[in-house]
N, C-alpha and C positions, 0 to 999 in steps of 0.2 A: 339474450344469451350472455352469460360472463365470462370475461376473459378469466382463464387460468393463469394466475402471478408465479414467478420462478420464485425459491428462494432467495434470501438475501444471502450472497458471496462476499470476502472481504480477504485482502490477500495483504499479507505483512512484508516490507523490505527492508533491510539493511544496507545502509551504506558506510564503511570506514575507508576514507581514503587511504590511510595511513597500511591499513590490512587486507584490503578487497579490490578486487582488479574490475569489478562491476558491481552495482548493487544486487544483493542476494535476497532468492526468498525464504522469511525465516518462518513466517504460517500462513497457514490459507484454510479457507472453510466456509461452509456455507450453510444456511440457517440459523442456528441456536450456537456453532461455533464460529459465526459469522459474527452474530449479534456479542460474542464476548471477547472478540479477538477487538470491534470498534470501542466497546465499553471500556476494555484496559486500554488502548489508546488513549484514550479520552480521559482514565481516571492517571494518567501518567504526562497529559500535559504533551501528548503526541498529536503533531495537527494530521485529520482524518483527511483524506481527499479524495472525491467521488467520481468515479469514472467506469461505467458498469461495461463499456468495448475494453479498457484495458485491464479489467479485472475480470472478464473473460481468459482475453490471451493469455494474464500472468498465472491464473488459477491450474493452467494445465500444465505448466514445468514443476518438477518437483522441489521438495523441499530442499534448500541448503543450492540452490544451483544460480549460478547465475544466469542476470536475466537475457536475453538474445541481444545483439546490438541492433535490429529493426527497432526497439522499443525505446532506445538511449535518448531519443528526443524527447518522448513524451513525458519518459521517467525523469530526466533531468530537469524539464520546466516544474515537474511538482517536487521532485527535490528542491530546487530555488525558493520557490513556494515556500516550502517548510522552513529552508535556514532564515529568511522572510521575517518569518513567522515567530523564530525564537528569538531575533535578532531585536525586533517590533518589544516582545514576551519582556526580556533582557533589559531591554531601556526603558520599562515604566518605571 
């Protein structure tokens, strides 16, 4: 018997300190707009980061909304992650 695969989901966020009282989500989608929402990530030099429990949760607020403060921990160690990332990017 085969397991049936969900599509693949990918949910986009924004963060401006400067302008956003929390990070917002600015897309979300699943399948074929899943697969192109990682692709422009990825061709734009944005680090992907993979967590399919909280891209569940995030997938069902809508767009442009902030995200809940339950999620502010998990979202902010992958924000870290990221500035990380560009900081790493930055100083080759």
């Amino acid at each position: 018997m085969s397991e049936k695969k969900s599509p693949l989901k990918a949910v986009a966020l924004r963060y401006d300190q400067k302008q956003d009282d929390a990070p917002k989500i600015i897309g979300k989608g699943r399948g074929l707009v899943a697969e192109k929402i990682i692709a422009l990530a990825e061709e734009q030099g944005i680090p992907v980061h993979k967590d399919s429990d909280l891209v569940e949760i995030l997938s069902r607020l809508n767009l442009n909304q902030d995200i809940p403060e339950e999620t502010y921990l998990v979202v902010s160690e992958i924000l870290a992650f990221i500035y990380r990332t560009n900081e790493n990017y930055k100083n080759r």
